[in-house]
C-alpha positions in Angstrom: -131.5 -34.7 -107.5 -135.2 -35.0 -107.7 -135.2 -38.2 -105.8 -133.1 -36.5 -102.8 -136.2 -33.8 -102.3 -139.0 -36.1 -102.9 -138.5 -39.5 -102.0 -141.8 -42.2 -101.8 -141.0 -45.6 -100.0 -143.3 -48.3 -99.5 -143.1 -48.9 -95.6 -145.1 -51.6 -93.4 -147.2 -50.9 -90.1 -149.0 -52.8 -87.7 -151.1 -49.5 -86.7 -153.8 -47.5 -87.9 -153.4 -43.8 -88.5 -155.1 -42.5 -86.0 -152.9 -41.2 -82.9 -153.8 -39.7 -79.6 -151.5 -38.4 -76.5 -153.6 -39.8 -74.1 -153.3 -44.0 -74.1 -154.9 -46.5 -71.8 -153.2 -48.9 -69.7 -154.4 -51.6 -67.2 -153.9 -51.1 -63.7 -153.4 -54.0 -61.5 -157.5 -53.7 -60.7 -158.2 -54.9 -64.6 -158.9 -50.7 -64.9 -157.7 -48.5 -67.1 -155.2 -45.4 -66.6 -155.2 -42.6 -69.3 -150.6 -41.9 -69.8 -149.3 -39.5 -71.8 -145.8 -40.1 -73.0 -143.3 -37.1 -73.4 -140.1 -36.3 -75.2 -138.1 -33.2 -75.9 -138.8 -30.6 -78.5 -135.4 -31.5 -80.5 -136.8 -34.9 -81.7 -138.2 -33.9 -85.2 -142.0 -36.0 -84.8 -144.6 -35.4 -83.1 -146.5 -38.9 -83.6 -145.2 -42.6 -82.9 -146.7 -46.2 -82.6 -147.2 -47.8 -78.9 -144.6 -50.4 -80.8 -141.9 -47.9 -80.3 -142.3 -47.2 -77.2 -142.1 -50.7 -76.6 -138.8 -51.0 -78.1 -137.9 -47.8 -76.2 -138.3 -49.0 -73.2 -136.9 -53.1 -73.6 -134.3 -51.8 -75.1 -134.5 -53.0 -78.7 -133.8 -49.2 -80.2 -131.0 -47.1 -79.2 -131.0 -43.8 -81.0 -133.7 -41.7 -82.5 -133.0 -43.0 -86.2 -135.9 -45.5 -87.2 -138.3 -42.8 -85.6 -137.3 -39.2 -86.5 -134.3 -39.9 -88.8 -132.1 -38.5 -86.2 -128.5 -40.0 -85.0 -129.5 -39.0 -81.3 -129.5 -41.6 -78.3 -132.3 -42.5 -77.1 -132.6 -41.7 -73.0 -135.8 -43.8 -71.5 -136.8 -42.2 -68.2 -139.1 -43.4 -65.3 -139.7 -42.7 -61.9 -139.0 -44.9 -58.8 -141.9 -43.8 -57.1 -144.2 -47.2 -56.8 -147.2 -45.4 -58.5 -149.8 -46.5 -60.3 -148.9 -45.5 -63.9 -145.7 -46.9 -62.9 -147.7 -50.3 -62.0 -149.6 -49.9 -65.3 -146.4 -49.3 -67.6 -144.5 -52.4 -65.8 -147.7 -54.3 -66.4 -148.2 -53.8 -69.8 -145.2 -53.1 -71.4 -141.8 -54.0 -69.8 -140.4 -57.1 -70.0 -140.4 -59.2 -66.6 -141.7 -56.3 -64.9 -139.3 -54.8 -64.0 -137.2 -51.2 -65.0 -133.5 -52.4 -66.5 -131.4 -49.6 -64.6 -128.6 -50.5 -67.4 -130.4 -48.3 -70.2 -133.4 -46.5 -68.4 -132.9 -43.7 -66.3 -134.5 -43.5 -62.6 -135.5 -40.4 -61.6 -136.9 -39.9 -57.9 -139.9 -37.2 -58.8 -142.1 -36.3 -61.5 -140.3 -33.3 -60.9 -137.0 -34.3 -62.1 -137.9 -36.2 -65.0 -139.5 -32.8 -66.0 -136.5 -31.2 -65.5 -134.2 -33.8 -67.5 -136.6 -34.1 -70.4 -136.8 -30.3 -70.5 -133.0 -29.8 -70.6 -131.4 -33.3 -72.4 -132.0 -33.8 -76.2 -133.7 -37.8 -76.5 -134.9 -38.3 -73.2 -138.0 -40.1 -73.2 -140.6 -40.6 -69.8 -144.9 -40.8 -69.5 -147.0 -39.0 -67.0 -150.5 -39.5 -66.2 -153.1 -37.5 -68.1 -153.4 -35.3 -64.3 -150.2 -34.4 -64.1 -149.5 -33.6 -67.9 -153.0 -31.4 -67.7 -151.5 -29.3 -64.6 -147.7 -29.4 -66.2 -146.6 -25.8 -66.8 -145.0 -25.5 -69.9 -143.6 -22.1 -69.1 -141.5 -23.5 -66.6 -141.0 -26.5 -69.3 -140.9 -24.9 -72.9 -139.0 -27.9 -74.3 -141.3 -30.6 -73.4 -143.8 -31.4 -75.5 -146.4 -34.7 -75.7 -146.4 -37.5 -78.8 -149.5 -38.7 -80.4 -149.2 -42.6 -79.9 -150.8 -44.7 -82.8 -152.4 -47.6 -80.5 -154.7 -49.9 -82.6 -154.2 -52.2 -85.0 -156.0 -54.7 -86.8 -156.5 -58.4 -85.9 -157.8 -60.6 -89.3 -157.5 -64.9 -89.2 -155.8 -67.2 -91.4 -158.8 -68.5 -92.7 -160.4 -64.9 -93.7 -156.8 -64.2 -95.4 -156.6 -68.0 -97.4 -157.2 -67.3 -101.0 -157.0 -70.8 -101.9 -154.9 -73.8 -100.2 -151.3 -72.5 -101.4 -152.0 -68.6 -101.7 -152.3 -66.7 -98.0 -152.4 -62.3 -98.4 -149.9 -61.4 -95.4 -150.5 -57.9 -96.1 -153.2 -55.1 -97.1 -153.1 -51.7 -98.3 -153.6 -49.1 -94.9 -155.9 -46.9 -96.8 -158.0 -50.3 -98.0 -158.3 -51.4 -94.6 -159.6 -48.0 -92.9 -161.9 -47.8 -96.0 -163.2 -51.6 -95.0 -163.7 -50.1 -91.7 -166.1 -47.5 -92.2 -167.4 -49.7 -94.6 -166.4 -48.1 -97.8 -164.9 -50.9 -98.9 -165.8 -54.6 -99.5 -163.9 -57.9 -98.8 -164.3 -59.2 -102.6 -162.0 -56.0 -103.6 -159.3 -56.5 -101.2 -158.8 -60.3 -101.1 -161.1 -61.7 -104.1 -163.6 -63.2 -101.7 -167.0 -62.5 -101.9 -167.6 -62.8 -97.9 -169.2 -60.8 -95.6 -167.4 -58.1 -93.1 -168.1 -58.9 -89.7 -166.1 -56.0 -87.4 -165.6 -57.3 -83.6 -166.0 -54.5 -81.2 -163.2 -55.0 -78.5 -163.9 -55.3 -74.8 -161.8 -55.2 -72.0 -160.2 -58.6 -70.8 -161.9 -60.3 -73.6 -158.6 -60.8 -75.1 -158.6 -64.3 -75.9 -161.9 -64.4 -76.7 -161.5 -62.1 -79.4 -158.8 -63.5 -80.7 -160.8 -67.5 -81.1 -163.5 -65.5 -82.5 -161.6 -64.2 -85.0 -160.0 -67.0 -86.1 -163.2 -69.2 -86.5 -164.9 -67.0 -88.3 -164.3 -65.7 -91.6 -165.0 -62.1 -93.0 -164.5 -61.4 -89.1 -161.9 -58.4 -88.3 -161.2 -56.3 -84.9 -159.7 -53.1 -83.9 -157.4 -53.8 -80.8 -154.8 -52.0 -78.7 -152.0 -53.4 -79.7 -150.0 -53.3 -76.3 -153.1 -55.8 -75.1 -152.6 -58.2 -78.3 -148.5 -58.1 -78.3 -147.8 -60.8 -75.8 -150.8 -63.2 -77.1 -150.7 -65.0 -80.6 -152.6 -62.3 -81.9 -153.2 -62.7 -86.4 -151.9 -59.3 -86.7 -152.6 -58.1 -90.0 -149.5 -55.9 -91.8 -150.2 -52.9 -93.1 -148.4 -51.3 -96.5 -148.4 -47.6 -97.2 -146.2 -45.0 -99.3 -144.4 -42.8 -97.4 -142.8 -39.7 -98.9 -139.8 -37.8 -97.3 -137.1 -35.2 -98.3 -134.0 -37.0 -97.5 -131.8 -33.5 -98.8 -132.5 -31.6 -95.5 -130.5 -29.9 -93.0 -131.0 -32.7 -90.4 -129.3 -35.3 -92.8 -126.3 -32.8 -93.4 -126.0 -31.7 -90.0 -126.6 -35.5 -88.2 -123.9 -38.5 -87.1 -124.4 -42.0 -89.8 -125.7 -44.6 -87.6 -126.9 -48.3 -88.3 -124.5 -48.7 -91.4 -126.3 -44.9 -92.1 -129.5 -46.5 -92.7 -130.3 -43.2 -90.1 -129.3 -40.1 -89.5 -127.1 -37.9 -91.8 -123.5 -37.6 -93.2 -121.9 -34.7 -91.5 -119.1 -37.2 -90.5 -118.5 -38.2 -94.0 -118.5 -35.0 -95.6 -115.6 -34.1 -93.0 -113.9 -37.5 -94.5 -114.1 -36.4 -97.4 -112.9 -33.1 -96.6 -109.6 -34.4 -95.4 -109.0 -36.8 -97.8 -109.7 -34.3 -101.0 -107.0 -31.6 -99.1 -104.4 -33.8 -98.1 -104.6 -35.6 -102.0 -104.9 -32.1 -103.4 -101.7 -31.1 -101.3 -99.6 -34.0 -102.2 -100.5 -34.1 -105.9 -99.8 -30.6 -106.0 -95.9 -30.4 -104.8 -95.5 -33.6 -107.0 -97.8 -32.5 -110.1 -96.8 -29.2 -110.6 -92.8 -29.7 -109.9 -93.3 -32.9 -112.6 -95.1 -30.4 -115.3 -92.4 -27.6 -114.7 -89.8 -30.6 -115.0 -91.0 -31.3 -118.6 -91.4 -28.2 -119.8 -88.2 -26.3 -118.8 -85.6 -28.7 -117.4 -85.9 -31.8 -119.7 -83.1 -30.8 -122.1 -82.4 -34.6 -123.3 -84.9 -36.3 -125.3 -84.6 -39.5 -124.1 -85.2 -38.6 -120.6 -88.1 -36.2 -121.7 -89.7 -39.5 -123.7 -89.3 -41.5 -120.6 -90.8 -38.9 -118.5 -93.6 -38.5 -120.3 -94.4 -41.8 -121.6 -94.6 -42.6 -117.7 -97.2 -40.0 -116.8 -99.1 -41.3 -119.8 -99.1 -45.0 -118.4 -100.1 -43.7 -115.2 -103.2 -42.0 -116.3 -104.3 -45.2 -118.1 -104.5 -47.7 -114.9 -107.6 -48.3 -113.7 -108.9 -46.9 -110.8 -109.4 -50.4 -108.6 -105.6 -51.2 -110.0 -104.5 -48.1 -108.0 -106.3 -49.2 -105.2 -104.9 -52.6 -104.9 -101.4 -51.1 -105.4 -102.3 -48.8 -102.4 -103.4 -51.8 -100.6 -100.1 -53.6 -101.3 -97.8 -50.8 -100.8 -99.4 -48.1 -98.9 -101.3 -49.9 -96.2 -98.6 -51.9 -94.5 -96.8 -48.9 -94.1 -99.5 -46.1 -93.0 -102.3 -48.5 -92.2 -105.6 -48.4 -93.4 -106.9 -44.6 -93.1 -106.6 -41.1 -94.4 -103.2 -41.1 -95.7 -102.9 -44.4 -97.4 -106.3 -43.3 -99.3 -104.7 -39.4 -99.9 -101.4 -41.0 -101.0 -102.7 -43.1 -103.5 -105.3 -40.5 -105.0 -102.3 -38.3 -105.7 -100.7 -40.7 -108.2 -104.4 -41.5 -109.5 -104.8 -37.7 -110.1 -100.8 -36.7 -110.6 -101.2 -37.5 -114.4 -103.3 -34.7 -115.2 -102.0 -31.9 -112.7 -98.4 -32.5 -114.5 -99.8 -32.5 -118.2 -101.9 -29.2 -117.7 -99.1 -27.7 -115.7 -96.9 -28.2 -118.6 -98.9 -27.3 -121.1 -99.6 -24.5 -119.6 -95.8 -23.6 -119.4 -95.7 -24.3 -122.8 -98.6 -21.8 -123.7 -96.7 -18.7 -122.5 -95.0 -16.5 -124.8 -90.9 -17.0 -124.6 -90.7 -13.0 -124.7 -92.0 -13.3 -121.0 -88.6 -15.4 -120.1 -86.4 -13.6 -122.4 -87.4 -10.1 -120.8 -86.6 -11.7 -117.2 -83.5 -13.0 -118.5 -82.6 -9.3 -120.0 -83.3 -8.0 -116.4 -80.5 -10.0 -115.0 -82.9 -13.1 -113.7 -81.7 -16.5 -114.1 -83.8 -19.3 -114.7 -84.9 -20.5 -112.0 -86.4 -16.4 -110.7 -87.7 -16.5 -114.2 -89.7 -20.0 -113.3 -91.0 -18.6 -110.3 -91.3 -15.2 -110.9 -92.3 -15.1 -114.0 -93.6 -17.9 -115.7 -95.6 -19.5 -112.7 -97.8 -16.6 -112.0 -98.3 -16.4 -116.4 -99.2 -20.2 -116.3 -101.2 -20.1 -113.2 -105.1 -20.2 -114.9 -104.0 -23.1 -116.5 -102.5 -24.8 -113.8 -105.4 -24.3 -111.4 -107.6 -25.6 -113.9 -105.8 -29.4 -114.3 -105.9 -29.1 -110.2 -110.2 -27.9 -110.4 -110.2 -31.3 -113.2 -108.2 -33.5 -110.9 -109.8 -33.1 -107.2 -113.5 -33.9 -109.4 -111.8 -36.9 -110.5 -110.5 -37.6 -106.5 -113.8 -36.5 -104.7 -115.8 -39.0 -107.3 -113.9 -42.1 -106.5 -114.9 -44.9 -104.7 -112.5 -47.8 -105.7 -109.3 -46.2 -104.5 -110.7 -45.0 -100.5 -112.2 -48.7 -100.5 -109.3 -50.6 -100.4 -106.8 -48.3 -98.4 -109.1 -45.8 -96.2 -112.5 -48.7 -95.1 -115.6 -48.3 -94.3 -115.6 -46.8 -90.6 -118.1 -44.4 -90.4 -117.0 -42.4 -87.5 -115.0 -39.1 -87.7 -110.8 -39.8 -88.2 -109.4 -38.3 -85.9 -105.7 -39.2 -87.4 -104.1 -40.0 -90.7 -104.1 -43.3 -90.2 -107.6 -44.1 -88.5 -109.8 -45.9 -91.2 -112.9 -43.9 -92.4 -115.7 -43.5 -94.8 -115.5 -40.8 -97.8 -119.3 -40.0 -99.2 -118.6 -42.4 -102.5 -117.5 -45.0 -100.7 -120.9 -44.7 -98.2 -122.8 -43.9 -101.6 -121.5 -47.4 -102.9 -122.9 -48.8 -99.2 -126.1 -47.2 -99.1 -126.9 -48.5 -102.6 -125.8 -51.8 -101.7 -128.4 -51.9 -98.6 -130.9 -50.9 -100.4 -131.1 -47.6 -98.3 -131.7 -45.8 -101.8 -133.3 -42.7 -100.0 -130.3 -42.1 -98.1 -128.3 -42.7 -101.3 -130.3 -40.2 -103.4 -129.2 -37.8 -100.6 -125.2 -38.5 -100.6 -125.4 -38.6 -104.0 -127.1 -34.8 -104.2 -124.6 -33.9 -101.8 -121.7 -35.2 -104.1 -123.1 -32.7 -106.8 -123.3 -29.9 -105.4 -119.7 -30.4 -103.6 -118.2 -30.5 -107.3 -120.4 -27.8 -108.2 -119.2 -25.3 -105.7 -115.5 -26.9 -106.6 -116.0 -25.7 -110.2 -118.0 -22.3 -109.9 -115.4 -21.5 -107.3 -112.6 -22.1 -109.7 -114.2 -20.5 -112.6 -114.2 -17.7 -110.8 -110.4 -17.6 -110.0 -109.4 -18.3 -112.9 -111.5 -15.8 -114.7 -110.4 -13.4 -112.2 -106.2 -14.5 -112.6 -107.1 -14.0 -116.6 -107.9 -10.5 -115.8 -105.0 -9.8 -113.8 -102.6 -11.2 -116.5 
């Protein structure tokens, strides 16, 4: 539980920490443009690296996810308008310079991409730093401007070369802005006693730059990284701890996407929801007629013996047995989804609904049945009359007991409901439980995510069991 509210993950960057709204960008003159880039108010940051927009804008992210941890597509707007910041961005940034029209939006005005980022949740566009300064945000109170992280760090091979087999590929972010302002000292970072040498960056002195930092040795520069990105730049990687909250509303509230390495589970939990109803409905008709069965009806002993020695069997298998006997049985027949999962948690569960449904029968005092009888009742009035409502506590406990044991299983959904993680939409549409995407997420190493699900899990059986308490405190009163 703590891990799901305070969650540290080492992370790497290419970009220093400090972000600002307005960034530079070359103009076809070899000058330089100030652009701002805007989003709408829903996305949950309010700083990204000039990297992302890269990826925004070729195409190589779709959704919000590895940015704001939100399952919401990403909508890249520009203008048509053959302007100069759009000269700058084509220059700089997009591939073959030129706007894909297959996943960025065109919008004739400056006007209009106002009014689309303003009104649609994930759309992305830029402005120059003129227009955002004279933008209204009355008339636009959903817009609002990203802080861009821009530079990053260029160190050579032969600065980073401990000795002929041992390279460092990566230093500590707060190390490296420490070297910078000259806190810190190569001999502490990579064990070589060398001397820093920073390499102020000039405009169109790209290449240069990067020779020079290559030759020599203690050398390092500060660059815009949407200069460097296109030139065999020594990029240095950057590690950091980053500490999130993965129990939040977003993750409850948000669509799985990327395997749910993003976004939240409020698809799954509906899974689940189905899944635990449907089994709890099935088990139910079976589990309590079974228990009533052996307590009142069973007047031979053989066939009581039998019976029972069954129900025992059956809550000895193995949970991954009653999944393969799901999948041998169960699946042909339904498919893979909802009901071949719900079907086969019943008999994994049906065990303990009829053995505290007839122990409960058992419990009641036989003056209850002969006073019905007295009154003219026969049995089967008396059964439902009379003895159900007296055994009722104890039955709803075996079914409180038997939907923990359901919504904690992963083995059983696996092999007859899948992995899918959309929403079913029918019984026999294959889907993802929370266990099952628990199981996933730890797998993947998403163990942030899985910290979450797993939090979720516990307070779902929580509620379950105070809820029931409750009733059945409330039903012993009654009685």
């Amino acid at each position: 539980m703590y891990n799901s509210l305070s969650y540290f993950k080492k992370k790497q960057t290419l970009f220093l920490n400090k972000a600002q709204n307005f960034v530079p960008f070359k103009t076809e003159d070899n000058k330089e443009i100030q652009i701002v880039f805007i989003v709408n108010k829903n996305i949950n940051t309010d700083k990204i690296s000039i990297e992302d927009i890269y990826n925004i804008y070729n195409n190589k992210i779709s959704h919000w996810g590895s940015i704001s941890d939100q399952g919401i597509d990403i909508i890249p707007i520009a203008s048509s308008i053959d302007n100069i910041s759009n000269k700058a961005i084509l220059k700089t940034l997009i591939k073959n310079n030129v706007f894909n029209k297959r996943y960025i939006k065109i919008e004739p005005s400056t006007k209009k991409i106002l009014q689309t980022i303003n009104s649609t949740t994930g759309s992305v566009s830029y402005l120059t730093k003129k227009e955002f300064e004279s933008l209204d945000f009355k008339l636009y109170p959903n817009i609002k401007a990203f802080k861009i992280k821009t530079m990053s760090v260029l160190i050579g091979k032969k600065t980073l070369t401990k000795n002929e087999n041992e390279i460092i590929n990566t230093l500590g972010i707060d190390e490296v802005e420490k070297l910078i302002k000259g806190k810190e000292k190569w001999v502490n970072l990579i064990s070589k006693d060398i001397k820093l040498k920073i390499i102020k960056y000039n405009l169109d002195q790209e290449e240069n730059i990067i020779s020079t930092i290559e030759k020599t040795e203690g050398a390092l520069a500060i660059v815009p990284w949407h200069y460097f990105q296109n030139l065999k730049a020594p990029f240095i990687k950057m590690h950091y701890f980053d500490k999130s909250s993965p129990l939040n509303l977003n993750f409850i509230l948000s669509i799985p996407r990327d395997s749910g390495a993003y976004g939240g589970i409020s698809y799954l939990i509906l899974n689940t929801f189905y899944v635990i109803l449907l089994t709890t409905v099935i088990s139910i008709c079976i589990g309590i007629g079974t228990g009533i069965m052996l307590a009142e009806y069973t007047s031979s002993k053989i066939f009581y013996k039998i019976l029972s020695m069954s129900v025992d069997i059956l809550s000895s298998i193995p949970a991954i047995i009653f999944g393969l006997f799901g999948l041998i049985f169960f699946v042909p027949i339904f498919g893979i989804g909802i009901l071949s999962g719900a079907i086969t948690s019943s008999l994994m569960i049906l065990p303990m609904i009829v053995k505290t449904t007839e122990e409960a029968f058992k419990t009641i005092p036989k003056s209850y049945k002969y006073a019905s009888f007295a009154l003219g009742a026969n049995n089967t009035e008396t059964i439902i009359k009379v003895m159900v409502p007296a055994a009722i506590p104890g039955i709803l406990t075996g079914i409180v007991l038997a939907i923990g044991r359901a919504l904690g299983e992963t083995a059983v959904l696996l092999f007859t409901m899948g992995t899918n993680l959309g929403l079913a939409t029918n019984l026999n549409e294959p889907s993802r439980t929370l266990t099952v995407h628990l199981l996933m997420l730890f797998q993947e190493g998403h163990l942030d995510k899985g910290f979450g699900t797993a939090s979720i899990l516990v307070i779902m059986v929580l509620i379950i069991n105070l809820t029931s308490k409750f009733l059945i405190n409330k039903l012993y009163r009654i009685k």
